[in-house]
N, C-alpha and C positions, 0 to 999 in steps of 0.2 A: 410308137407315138412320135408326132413331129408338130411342133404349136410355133408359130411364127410371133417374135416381142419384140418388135422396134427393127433394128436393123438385122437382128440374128435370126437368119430363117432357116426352121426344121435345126432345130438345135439338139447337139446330139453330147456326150454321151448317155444312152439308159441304161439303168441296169434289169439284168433281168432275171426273175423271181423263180422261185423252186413251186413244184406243185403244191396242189392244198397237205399239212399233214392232218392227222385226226387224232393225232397221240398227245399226250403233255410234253412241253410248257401249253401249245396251242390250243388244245381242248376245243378243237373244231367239231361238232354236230352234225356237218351235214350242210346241205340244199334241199328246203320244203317249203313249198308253198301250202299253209293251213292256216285253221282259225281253229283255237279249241282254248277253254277256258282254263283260268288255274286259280283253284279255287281259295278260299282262304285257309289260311293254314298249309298252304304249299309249300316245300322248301325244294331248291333244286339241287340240292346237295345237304346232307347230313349237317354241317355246322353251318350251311346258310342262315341267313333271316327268312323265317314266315311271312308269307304274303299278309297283313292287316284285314284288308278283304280281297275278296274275289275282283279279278282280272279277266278279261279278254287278249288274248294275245293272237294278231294277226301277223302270222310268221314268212317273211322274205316276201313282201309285197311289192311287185314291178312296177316301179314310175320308166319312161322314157324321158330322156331329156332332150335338150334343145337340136340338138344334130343325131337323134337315133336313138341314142348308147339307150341302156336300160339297165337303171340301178335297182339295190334291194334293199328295201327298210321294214323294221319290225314295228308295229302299231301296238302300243298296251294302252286299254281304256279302262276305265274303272266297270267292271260286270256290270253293276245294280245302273248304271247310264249309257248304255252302250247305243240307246236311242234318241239321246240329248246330244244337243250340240257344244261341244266340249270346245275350250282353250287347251291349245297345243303346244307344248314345248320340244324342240328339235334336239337332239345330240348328234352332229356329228365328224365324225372320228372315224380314221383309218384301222383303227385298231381290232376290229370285231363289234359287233351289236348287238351280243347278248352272251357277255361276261366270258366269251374266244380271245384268243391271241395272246402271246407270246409276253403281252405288258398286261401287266396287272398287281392288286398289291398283294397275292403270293407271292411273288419273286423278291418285295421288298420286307427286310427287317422290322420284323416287330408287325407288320402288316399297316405301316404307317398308324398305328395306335388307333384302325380303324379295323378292328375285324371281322372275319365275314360273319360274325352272329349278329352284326348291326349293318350288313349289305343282303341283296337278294341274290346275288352271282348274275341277275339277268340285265345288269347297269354295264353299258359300255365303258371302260376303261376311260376313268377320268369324267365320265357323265352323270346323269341324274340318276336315283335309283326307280324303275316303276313301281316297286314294293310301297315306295312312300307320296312317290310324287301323284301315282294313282289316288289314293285315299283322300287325295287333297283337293280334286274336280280337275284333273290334267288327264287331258291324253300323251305320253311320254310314246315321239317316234327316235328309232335308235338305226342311223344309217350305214348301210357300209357302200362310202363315194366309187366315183369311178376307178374299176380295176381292182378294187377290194374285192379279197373273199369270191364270191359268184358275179359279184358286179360286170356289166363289158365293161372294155378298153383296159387304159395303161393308167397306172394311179399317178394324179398332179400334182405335184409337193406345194399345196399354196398359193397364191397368188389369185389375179384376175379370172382365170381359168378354172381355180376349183370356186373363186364364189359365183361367176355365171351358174355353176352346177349345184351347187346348195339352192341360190334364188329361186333354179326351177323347182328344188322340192321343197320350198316353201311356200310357192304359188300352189301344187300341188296340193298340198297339205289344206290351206287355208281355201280350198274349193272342193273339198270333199263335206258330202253330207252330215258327216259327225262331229264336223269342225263348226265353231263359231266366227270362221274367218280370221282369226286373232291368233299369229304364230309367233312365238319365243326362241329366243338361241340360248343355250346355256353350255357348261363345260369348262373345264380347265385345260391348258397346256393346248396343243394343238384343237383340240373344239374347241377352245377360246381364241385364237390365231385367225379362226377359219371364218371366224362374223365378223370381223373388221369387213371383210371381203364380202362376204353373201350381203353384209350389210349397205358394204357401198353402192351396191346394184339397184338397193330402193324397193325392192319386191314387196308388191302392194300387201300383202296379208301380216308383212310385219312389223309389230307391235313395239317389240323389245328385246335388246339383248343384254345378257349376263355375262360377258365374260371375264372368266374366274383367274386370271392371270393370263396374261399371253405377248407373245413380242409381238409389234408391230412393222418392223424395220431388219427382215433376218439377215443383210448381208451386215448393218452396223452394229447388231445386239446379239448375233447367235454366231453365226457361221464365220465372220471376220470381223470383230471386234476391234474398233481402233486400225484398222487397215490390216489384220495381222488373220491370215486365216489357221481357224481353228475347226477341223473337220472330225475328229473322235467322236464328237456326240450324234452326228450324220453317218457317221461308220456305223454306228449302233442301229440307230433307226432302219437302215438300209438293212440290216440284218434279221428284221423280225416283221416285216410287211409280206404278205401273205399275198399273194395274185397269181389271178392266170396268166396276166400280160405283165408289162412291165413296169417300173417304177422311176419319175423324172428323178434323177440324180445330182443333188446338190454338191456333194464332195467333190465329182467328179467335175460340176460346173466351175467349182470355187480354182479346181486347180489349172481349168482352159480358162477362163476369166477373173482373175482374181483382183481387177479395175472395177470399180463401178462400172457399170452400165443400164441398157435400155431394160437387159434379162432382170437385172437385182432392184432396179427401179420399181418394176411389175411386184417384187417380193415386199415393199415396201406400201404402208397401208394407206388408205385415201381417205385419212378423217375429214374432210372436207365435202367427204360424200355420203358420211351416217349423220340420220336427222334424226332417228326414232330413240324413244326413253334409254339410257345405259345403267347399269349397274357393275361397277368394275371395281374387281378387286387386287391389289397389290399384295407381295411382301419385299424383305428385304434380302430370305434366304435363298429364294431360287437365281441363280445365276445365267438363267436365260431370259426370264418374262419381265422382271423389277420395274426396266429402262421403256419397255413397248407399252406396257398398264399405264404408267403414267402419263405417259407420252400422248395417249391414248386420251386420258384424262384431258389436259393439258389444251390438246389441238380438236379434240372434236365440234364440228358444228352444231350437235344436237345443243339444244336450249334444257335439258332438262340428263343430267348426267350427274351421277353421284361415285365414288371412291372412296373405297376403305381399304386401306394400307393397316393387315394385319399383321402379329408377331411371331407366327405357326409356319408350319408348312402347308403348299401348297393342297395337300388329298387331306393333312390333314382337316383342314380349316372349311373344305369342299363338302365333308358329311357332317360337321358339326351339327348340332342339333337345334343351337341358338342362331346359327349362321341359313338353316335349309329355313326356318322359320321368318329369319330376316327377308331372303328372295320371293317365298310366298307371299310375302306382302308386296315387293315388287310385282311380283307379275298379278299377282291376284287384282292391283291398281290399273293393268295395263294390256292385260289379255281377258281377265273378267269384267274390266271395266267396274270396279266397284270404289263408292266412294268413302277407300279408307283415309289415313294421316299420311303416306308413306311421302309424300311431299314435303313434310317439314322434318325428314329425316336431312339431317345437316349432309351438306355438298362434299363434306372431307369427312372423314372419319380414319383419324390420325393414330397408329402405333410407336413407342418409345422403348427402346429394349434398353435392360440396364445390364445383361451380360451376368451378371453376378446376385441379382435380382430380380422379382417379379414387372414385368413390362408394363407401363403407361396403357391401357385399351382402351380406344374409340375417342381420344381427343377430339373436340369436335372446333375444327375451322371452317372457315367461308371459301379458300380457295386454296390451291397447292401449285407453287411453293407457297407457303402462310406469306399475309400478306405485308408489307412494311419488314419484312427481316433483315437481320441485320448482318452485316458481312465484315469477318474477320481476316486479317491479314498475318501470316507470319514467316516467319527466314530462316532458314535453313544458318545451321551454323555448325560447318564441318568438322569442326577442331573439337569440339562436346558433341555431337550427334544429337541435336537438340534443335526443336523449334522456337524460336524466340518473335517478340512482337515488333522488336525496332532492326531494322535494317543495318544499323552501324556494325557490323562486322567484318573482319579483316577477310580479305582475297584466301579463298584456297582451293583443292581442287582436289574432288577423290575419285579416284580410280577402283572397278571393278571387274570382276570378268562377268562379262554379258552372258557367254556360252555355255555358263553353270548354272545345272539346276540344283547343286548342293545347296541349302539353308545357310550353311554357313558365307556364303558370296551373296547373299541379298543384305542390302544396305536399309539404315531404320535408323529416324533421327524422331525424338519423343518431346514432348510436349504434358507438361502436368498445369492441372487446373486447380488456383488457391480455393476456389471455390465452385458450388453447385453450379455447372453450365452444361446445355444440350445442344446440341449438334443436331439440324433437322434442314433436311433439302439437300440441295445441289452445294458443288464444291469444284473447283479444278487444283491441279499441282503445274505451276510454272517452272520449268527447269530449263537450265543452261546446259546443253550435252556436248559430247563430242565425240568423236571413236577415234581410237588409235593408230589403226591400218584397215580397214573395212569399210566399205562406201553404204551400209545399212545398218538400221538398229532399230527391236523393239523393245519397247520399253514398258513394263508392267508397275504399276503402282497400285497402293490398298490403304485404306487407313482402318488401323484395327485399336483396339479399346487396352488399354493395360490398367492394373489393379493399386491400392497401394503402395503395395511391397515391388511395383515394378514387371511383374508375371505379366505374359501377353496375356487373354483369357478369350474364348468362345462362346458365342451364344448359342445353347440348345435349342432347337428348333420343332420341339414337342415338348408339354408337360412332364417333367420328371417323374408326377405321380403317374400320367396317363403313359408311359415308357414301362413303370415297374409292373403296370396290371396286365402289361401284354408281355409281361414274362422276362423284361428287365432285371437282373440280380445284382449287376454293378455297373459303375457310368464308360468300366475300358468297354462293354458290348457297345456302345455307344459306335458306329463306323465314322471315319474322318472323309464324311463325301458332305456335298452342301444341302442333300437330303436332311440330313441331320444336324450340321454346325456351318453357324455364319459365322464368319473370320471380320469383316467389316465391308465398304460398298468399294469395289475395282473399278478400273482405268487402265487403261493399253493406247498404245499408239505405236504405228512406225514410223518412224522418224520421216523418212522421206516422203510421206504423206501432207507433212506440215506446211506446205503450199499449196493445199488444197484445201484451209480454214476457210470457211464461208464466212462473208463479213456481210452480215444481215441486217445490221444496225440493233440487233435484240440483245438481252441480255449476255454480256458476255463470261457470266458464271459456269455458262453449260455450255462452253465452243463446240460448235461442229464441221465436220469434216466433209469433202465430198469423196475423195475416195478417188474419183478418179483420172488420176496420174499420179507419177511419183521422179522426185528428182535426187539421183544419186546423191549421197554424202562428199565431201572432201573429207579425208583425213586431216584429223587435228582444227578441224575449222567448227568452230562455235556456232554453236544453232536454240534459239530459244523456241521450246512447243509448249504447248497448255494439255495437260491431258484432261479432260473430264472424268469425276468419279460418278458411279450409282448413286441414287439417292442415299441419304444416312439418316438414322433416325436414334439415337444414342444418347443416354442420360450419364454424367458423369458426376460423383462425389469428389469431393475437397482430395485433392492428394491424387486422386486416379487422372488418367488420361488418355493420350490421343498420339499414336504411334504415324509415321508415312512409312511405308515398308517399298522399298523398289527393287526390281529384281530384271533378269534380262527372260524369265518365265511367269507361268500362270502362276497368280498367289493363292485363290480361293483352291476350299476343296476342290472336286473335281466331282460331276455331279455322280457317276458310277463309278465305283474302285478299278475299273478294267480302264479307264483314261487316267493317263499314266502323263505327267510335267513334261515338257519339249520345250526344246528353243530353234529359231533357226537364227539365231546371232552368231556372229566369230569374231571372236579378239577380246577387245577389252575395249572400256568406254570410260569416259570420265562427266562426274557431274561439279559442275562449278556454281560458285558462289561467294558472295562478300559483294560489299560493294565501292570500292577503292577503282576495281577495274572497270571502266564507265559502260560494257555493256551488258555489263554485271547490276548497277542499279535497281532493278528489281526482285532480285536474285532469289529463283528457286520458292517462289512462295508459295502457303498451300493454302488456299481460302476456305474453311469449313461455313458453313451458316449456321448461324443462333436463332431460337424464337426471338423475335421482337420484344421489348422488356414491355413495350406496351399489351401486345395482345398476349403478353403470358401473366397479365393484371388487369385483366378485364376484370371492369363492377360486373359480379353475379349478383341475380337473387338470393336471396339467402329467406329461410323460415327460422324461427323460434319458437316451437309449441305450435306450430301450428300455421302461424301468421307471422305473415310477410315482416324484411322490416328495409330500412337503412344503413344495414351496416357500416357502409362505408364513411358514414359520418356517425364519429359517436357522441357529438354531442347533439346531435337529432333527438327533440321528442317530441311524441306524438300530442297534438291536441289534447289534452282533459276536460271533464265536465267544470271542476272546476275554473282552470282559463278561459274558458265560454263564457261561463258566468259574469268573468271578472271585467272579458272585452263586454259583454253586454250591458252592465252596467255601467260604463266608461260613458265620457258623454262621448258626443259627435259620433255616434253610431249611424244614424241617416244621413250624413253629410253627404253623402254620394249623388244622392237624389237632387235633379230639377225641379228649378222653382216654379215651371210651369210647362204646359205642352208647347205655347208660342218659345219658352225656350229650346226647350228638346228641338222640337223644328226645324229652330233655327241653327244649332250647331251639330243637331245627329240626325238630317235631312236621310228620307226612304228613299231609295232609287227602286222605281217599279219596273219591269221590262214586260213589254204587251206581246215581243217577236221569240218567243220562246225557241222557236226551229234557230234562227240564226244564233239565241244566248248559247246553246247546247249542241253546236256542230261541230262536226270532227273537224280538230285544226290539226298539227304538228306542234312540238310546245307544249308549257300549260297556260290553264286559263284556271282563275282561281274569282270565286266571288264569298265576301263575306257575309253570309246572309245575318250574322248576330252574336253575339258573345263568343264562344269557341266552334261553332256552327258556320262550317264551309265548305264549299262544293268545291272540289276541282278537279278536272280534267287535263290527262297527258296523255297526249296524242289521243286512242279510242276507248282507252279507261276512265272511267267516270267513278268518283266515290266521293261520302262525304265524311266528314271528320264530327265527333259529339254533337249526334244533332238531338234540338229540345228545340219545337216548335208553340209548347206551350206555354201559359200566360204565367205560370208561375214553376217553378224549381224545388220542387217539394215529392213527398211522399203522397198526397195525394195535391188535388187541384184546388183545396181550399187552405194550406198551410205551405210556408215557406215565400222565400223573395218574390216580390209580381216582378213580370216584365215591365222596363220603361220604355219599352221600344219593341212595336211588334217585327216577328221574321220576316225578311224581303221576299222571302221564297217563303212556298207553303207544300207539302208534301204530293199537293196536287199538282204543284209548279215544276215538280224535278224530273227532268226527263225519262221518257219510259226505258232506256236503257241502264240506265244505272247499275253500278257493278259490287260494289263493294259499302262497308258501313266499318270506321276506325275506332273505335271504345276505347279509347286513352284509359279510363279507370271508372267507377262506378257512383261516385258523386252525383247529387239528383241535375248538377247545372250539367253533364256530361252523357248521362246514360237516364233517358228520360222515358218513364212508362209509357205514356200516352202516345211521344212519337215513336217507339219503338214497336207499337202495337201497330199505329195508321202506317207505318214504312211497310211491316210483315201484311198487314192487311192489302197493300195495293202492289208489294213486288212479290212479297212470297219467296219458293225456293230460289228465286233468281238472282235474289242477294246472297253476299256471302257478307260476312258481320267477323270481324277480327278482336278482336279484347286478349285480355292478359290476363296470365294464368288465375285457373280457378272462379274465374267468371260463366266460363262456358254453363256451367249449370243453373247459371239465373237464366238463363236465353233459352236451356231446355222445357222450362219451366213454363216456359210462355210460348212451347210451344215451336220455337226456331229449333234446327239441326242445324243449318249451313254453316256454324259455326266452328272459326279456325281461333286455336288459343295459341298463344306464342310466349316464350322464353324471353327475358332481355339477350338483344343477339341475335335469338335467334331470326331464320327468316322463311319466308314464305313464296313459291315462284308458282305468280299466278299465270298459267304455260299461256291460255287460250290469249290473256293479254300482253304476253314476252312485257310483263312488269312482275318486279320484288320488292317485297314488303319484310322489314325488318323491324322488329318491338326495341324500344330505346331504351334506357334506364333514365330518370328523374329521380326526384329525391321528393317522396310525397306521402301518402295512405288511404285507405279505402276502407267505407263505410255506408251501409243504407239500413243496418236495424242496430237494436243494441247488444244485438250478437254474434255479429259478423266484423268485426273492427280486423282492419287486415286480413280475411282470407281470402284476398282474389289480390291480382299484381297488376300496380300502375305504372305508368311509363308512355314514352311517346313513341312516335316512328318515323322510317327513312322510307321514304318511296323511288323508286330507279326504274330507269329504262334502258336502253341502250342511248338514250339523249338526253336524258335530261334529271334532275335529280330532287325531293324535293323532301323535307324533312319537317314535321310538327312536335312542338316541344311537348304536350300536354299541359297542367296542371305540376308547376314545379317550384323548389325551393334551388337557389345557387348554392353549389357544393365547392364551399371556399379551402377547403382542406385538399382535394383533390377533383380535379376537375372531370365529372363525367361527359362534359361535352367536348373535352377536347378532344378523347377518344370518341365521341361519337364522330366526329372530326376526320380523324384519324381513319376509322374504321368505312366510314361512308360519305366522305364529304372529296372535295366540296361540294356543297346546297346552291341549285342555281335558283329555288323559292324553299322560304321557310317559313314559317305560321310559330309563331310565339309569341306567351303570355304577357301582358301590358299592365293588365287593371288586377283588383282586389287587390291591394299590396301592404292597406293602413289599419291597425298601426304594427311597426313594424315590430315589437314585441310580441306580437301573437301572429303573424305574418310572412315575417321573414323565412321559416324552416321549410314553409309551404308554397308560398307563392313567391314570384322577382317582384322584384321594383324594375319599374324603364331602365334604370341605370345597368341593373342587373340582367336584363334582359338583352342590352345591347352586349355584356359581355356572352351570353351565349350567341348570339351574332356571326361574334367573330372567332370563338373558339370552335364552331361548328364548321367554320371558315363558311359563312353561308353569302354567296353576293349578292340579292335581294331576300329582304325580310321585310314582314307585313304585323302591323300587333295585333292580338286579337285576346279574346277573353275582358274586357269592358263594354261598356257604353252601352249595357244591356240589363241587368241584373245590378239591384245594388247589393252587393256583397259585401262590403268594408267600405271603412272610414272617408278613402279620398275622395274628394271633390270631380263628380262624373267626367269633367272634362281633364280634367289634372294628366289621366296617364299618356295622352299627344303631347301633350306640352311639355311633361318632363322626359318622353321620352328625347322628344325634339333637342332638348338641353343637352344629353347623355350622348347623341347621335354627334354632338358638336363638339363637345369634350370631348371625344374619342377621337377626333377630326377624322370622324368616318365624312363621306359623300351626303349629302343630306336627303338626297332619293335613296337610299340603299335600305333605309327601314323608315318606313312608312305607316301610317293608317287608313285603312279606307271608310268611305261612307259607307250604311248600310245597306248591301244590295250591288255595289259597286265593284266593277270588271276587272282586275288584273291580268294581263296576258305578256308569256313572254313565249318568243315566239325561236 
C-alpha cells in the first residue's frame, strides 16, 4: 500500500498480516457468496440469542470501489420485507462481519455484563445486532473495509482514505432496490471513529449517524497524548487484524514522525464537514474516546446534534435495551422519516458519577460545557500537600523522580469539600517545572475522588448487580483495566511541547497544543505549562474530595492488563510553587469546573395531585370562586371600558394594510406587528408565527358569554400570510387559546402549522382534531431544523383553566425564540416573582432579548391581580431582568379585563420606563395593526 498525505509520499512503514486462520480466538467461516434465510428461532451457536423473526441474510456481497478494489458486506433484511424498501444501518469495522475476529466480548470478563444469550453472534464486534435491529424495519449491512478478511488491498487505519471507502458503500447501499435511499452509521470504538470520516465526504444517501463513542483527533487523544507517544494499545490492534495484504501502521508511524504533521493531520476529524442529524455518545471511563465524542459534539457543523454523556462502559451501554430503544427513535426520525418527538430530546444528556454511589443519569442541559459555569481556582501548597483557594503561600519546591513508575514517587496534593459541590466539564493544572539534569519531561497528571476517611476510591464502570448475574462472586474479580474502573479524567503533556500552545483567543480552560516542534529543556530553568484534563463529571459530599495526583507515567488503568506503566523521563524534576517568587505568582493551580449555581436552580415544573402549580413562590394562590365574587362585586369593574367609539378612535386608531405581499416579505431581522391584545405575528428572517391568537369578538367559552372586544383585530385569519409556520399557546385562558380562531387557523393551514403549548395541553388540540402539536417543558426546547430557529417554553408565575374541571392540568409559561441573529422572547400571561426572580434566569439562560412582547394591561386591582398579571411598573422590571433591548407592551387595549382605565397601561407604563431611567424608545406600545421591525 502507498497513499500520498501532504508532503509525505508513499509513506512507509506496513505491516504485514498472517494468513486467514479458521480456528479460535478468530472463528473465521470461510468466503461465500449466498442468500439463504435464517429463520426465526435460529441461533448460531448454542448459548446465542434467537433470531425474534426470520432474516434474510445476503452473505459477502461485492461492492467495488472508487479505484477498483472490491470490498465484502453482509446484507441482513428482515424475511417477511425483503420486497420493501427498507432504511439502512451500516456497521463498519475491521474486525469481522458476522461475529469473526480475534475482538469480541468472549475474550472480555464477565462478557462486558452483556452476554451472548442477549447477542445473535452475527453483530460485528462493537456493532448493531441484526437479531434486533432486523425486527425493527432495518436492513443492518456489516462490512469488512479494505484488506479485511477477503476484501482486496491493504487495510487503512482511518482517516480521509478509509471514509472515501465507506462513502462509496453508502452510496452503494442507498441505490440498491431494497433500500429506501436513507442510510445510517452506527457503532462503537472504531465504527464510531470511522463516520466522522465517511461522514465528512457528504454521501448523498446519508441520513444520520450514531456514533457510539470515538476519538476524533488520534495523534492528540489516542496514539500521543499530550506530545507523549503512547503505542501499546496499536501494538494490540496490529496483532489481531486479519488480511490478505497489509495493514497502515500507526506505531510504526508514531515512531518515524512523532511531530505533527500533514500524515496526523489527515487522522484528525473534519467536523466542519458533517451536516447530517448526530447522535453521540460519551463516557468518562474509556480512556481513548471521552476527549474525540465531545469534541465531536462541541465543533460539529450539523444544526441538529445531540450527546449523552453516560456512566457505564462503553459495550456495555451499546446493547442496553433502554439505550438500542433510544437510537431507534433516532433513526426511525431520520432514515424512516417518521414524525416522532425525538427532536425535543434535550441536546445534552448529562452523567454525574459519585464513585461510592449510585450516578446522577440523563441530566438534562442545553449545551456542553453547561452553560455560565463557574470556574474555580486553587494552589498548590507543598509543605501540606493540599489544595487551597488563596494564593498566599510561602515559596517551596518539591522534587521527584520522573523515571519511576513505582506509586510510591507519584506526588498528590488533596483538596476536601465543606460541602456538596460537583465537578462537571473541562479543567487544566498549571504548573511551574523544572528538571534537574535532563533537557525533556513528561508529565502525567489525574484528578481522582477521595472518600471521608481520606481512601482514594474507584468508580465501577458496570452495575454491581449486573457484574454478580454474570458470575461475579466478589469485587477483587473485578480487573484494574479502565474496562472496568475509572480512576478520574487525565492530562499529559511533554514539556518541550509547551511552545507550541495555540493562542486562539478561545477559551483558555481547555489549552491546546500543536504538536509540532519541540524546544529542548535547560536544566534547572523554570517553565510554566498548562496541562488540560478529560472531561470530569463527579458529585462530591461534605468532607470528601478531589485529589491532583502527578507522576512522570500513565495514571489511569491501562485499558488491557498486557499494557504495562513506562516512562521515557530521566532524572528527577521539581514542581514549584508559592508565591513570594514573582514567577511563581500563579502558581501551580488546578481549575476544576462547577455547575453554575444558577442552572443547578432552575424553576421546574412541579405537579401536585395532578396539577400544575408555583412552587416557587409560596405565597402564590390560585384564584377562588370566592375572590371573583368579591373582585366582581367591587365597584369600578367596567372602568376599563371607553366612553365612546370616537374615543377609541381617537386614542386606539386601526392601522389597515391593503399590500399584504410587501407586510409579510422575507426581511433579515424581525418584524413584529400587533394585531390586538396578546395577538402578534412575527417574523425572523423566513419563519413566520403568531403568538395567542383570538380573532374573535369576544373571550369566552362560547360567542355569546365572556369579555366583548373594544377593538376589532388588525389582521384577520384571512390576512395572514399563506406561509405561516408555527402558532405559540402560552397557556389555555379563553383571551389566549381561542375556539373559533383555533378552528379558522386549522381550517385554512391545516398540517402546515405546527401549534407549540405547554405541557398537557396537547390533548385539547387532539381533540379538535390538530396532531402537529409540539408540548414543551419549562426549559425545555425545541429546533425547528427546516427554519435553523429554537423555540424554548419559559416559566411565569400564572394557572390554567377552561372548565371546572381542569384547573391546572395543562402548563403555562412564555417563550424564547433564537436564530443564529437574532433573539426574541414573549413573557405570556404572568405574575412578578418578587421572592426570586424567574426572569432573570430566563436572562441568564437565553438572553439577551433583541424584541420582547410583554404584559401591560389587566393589572387592577391589585389584590386580585397582582399573583397573576404585572403592573407596567412590573413589567419594565422584566424588561430588564430578561436583559431585553427593545420591548413592546401588549395584552391591553383590547379586552376589558380588570379595573384600570383602557388607556392607563401607556401612561404608566411610560412613568416606570422613566423611573427606571431606561431610554424611553426601549419599551414601547404600538397602535393596533402597527409594524415594528428591527432589522
Amino acid at each position: 500500500m502507498s497513499i500520498d498525505i501532504g508532503s509525505i509520499k508513499h509513506f512507509k512503514p506496513l505491516l504485514n498480516t498472517s494468513n486467514l486462520p479458521r480456528e479460535e480466538p478468530y472463528r473465521y467461516d470461510g468466503f461465500k457468496t449466498e442468500s439463504k434465510i435464517l429463520p426465526k428461532g435460529h441461533k448460531k451457536r448454542e448459548d446465542a440469542r434467537a433470531f425474534p423473526e426470520a432474516v434474510q441474510w445476503d452473505r459477502d456481497q461485492p461492492v467495488k470501489l472508487h479505484d477498483g478494489i472490491t470490498i465484502y458486506c453482509d446484507i441482513f433484511r428482515p424475511a417477511d420485507l425483503v420486497d420493501e424498501k427498507l432504511p439502512a444501518i451500516l456497521n463498519w469495522s475491521p474486525y469481522g462481519k458476522n461475529g469473526s475476529g480475534a475482538l469480541n466480548l468472549h475474550v472480555i470478563p464477565f462478557q462486558a455484563c452483556r452476554p451472548q444469550s442477549t447477542r445473535s453472534d452475527y453483530e460485528s464486534f462493537e456493532g448493531l445486532d441484526p437479531a434486533e435491529w432486523c425486527k425493527r424495519g432495518y436492513a443492518i449491512i456489516n462490512a469488512d473495509p479494505r484488506g479485511c478478511y477477503d476484501s482486496e488491498g491493504d487495510i487503512r487505519n482511518m482517516g480521509t482514505h478509509e471514509g472515501q471507502d465507506g462513502a462509496d458503500l453508502v452510496e452503494w447501499i442507498g441505490s440498491q432496490q431494497w433500500c429506501n435511499g436513507y442510510v445510517g452509521l452506527a457503532g462503537n470504538s472504531w465504527l464510531a471513529i470511522a463516520q466522522w470520516w465517511i461522514a465528512a465526504e457528504q454521501p448523498k444517501h446519508l441520513a444520520a449517524i450514531a456514533p457510539w463513542e470515538g476519538a476524533s483527533d488520534l495523534y492528540r487523544e489516542v496514539i500521543c497524548l499530550g506530545g507523549v507517544p503512547h503505542i501499546d494499545f496499536h501494538e494490540i490492534l496490529n496483532s489481531i487484524f486479519i488480511s490478505n495484504g497489509t495493514v497502515e501502521d500507526q506505531s510504526a508511524m508514531i515512531r518515524e514522525h512523532p511531530l505533527y504533521n500533514e500524515y496526523w493531520e489527515d487522522k484528525r476529524a473534519q467536523f466542519d464537514k458533517i451536516l447530517v442529524p448526530m447522535y453521540i455518545t460519551a463516557s468518562y471511563s474509556t480512556g481513548l474516546h471521552t476527549m474525540g465524542s465531545i469534541r465531536a459534539f462541541t465543533e460539529a457543523k450539523s444544526s441538529k446534534k445531540w450527546l449523552r454523556i453516560h456512566p457505564t462502559q462503553e459495550w456495555y451501554d451499546l446493547y442496553a435495551p433502554e439505550n438500542i430503544d433510544d437510537l431507534d427513535k433516532f433513526f426511525s426520525k431520520y432514515l424512516k422519516k417518521t414524525n416522532n418527538d425525538w427532536e425535543l430530546t434535550a441536546k445534552v444528556r448529562l452523567s454525574i458519577l459519585k464513585f461510592n454511589g449510585e450516578p446522577v443519569f440523563n441530566q438534562k442541559e442545553e449545551n456542553y460545557p453547561i452553560p455560565n459555569t463557574e470556574y474555580k481556582r486553587f494552589y498548590l501548597d507543598n509543605d501540606t500537600s493540599t489544595m487551597i483557594p488563596s494564593s498566599h503561600t510561602k515559596y517551596s519546591a518539591l522534587t521527584y523522580n520522573a523515571e519511576s513508575i513505582d506509586i510510591k514517587d507519584e506526588l498528590m496534593w488533596k483538596l476536601v469539600f465543606d460541602g456538596k459541590t460537583r465537578l462537571v466539564g473541562f479543567s487544566k493544572a498549571v504548573l511551574y517545572v523544572s528538571t534537574k539534569s535532563h533537557n525533556e519531561l513528561d508529565i502525567y497528571v489525574q484528578l481522582r475522588k477521595f472518600d471521608a476517611s481520606g481512601k482514594i476510591i474507584d468508580h465501577i464502570n458496570f452495575p454491581k448487580e449486573a457484574l454478580r448475574a454474570c458470575g461475579m462472586k466478589d469485587e477483587s474479580e473485578i480487573l484494574n483495566t479502565n474496562i472496568f474502573k475509572y480512576r478520574g479524567p487525565k492530562g499529559a503533556l511533554r514539556v518541550s511541547h509547551h511552545i507550541t500552545k495555540i493562542e486562539d483567543g478561545g477559551d483558555d480552560i481547555s489549552p491546546k497544543y500543536k504538536h509540532d516542534r519541540s524546544k529542548p529543556l535547560i536544566p534547572g530553568e523554570i517553565i510554566m505549562v498548562e496541562i488540560p484534563f478529560w472531561p470530569i463529571g463527579i458529585d462530591f459530599e461534605a468532607g470528601e474530595g478531589v485529589a491532583l495526583v502527578l507522576a512522570g507515567h500513565e495514571l489511569p488503568y491501562p485499558e488491557f492488563p498486557q499494557m504495562k506503566p513506562s516512562t521515557q523521563n530521566k532524572g528527577f524534576a521539581t514542581i514549584h510553587a508559592g508565591d513570594h517568587y514573582p514567577i511563581l505568582k500563579a502558581a501551580a493551580e488546578v481549575v476544576p469546573t462547577k455547575t453554575n449555581k444558577t442552572s443547578d436552580k432552575l424553576i421546574k415544573s412541579r405537579k401536585e395531585n395532578g396539577r400544575y402549580t408555583n412552587s416557587f413562590n409560596p405565597k402564590f394562590k390560585f384564584p377562588s370562586p370566592a375572590l371573583a365574587i368579591k373582585w366582581k362585586m367591587s365597584t369600578g369593574v367596567n372602568t376599563q371600558l371607553a366612553y365612546s367609539k370616537k374615543e377609541l378612535d381617537k386614542f386606539l386608531p386601526i392601522i389597515r394594510h391593503n399590500n399584504s405581499e410587501e407586510l409579510f416579505r422575507t426581511t433579515s431581522g424581525i418584524r413584529f406587528i400587533w394585531i390586538g391584545h396578546a395577538t402578534c405575528y412575527i417574523q425572523m428572517n423566513n419563519f413566520r408565527f403568531l403568538l395567542d391568537p383570538i380573532f374573535s369578538k369576544r373571550c369566552g367559552i362560547t360567542s355569546l358569554i365572556g369579555p366583548k372586544r373594544f377593538r376589532p383585530p388588525a389582521l384577520t385569519v384571512n390576512d395572514l400570510p399563506e406561509n405561516l409556520d408555527a402558532i405559540l399557546i402560552s397557556h389555555n385562558h379563553f383571551d389566549h387559546l381561542d375556539f373559533r380562531s383555533v378552528l379558522d387557523l386549522n381550517k385554512r393551514y391545516g398540517a402546515r402549522l405546527t401549534w407549540f403549548c405547554g405541557l398537557g395541553l396537547r390533548k385539547w388540540f387532539l381533540k379538535m382534531g390538530i396532531r402537529n402539536v409540539i408540548e414543551l417543558d419549562w426549559w425545555q426546547k425545541y429546533h425547528f431544523a427546516k427554519k435553523e430557529i429554537n423555540i424554548a417554553f419559559c416559566p411565569a408565575q400564572h394557572w390554567s383553566r377552561r372548565t371546572a374541571f381542569d384547573m391546572n392540568r395543562s402548563l403555562w409559561g412564555g417563550y424564547a425564540i433564537w436564530n443564529t441573529q437574532h433573539k426574541f422572547y414573549y413573557a405570556g400571561d404572568t405574575g412578578y416573582t418578587h421572592n426570586i426572580s424567574i426572569f432573570q434566569q430566563i436572562g441568564k439562560q437565553y438572553g439577551p432579548f433583541d424584541l420582547s412582547a410583554i404584559p401591560i394591561g389587566a393589572y387592577e386591582p391589585r389584590w386580585m391581580m397582582e399573583a397573576q398579571h404585572v403592573s407596567p411598573d412590573e413589567a419594565v422590571r422584566i424588561h430588564i431582568d430578561v436583559k431585553s433591548k427593545q420591548s413592546i407592551g401588549v395584552h391591553w387595549g383590547t379586552f376589558a379585563l380588570a379595573n384600570e382605565y383602557f388607556m392607563e397601561p401607556p401612561f404608566k407604563l411610560s412613568q416606570a420606563v422613566k423611573n427606571n431611567l431606561l431610554n424611553s424608545s426601549s419599551f414601547i406600545v404600538l397602535k393596533h395593526g402597527e409594524v415594528f421591525a428591527i432589522s
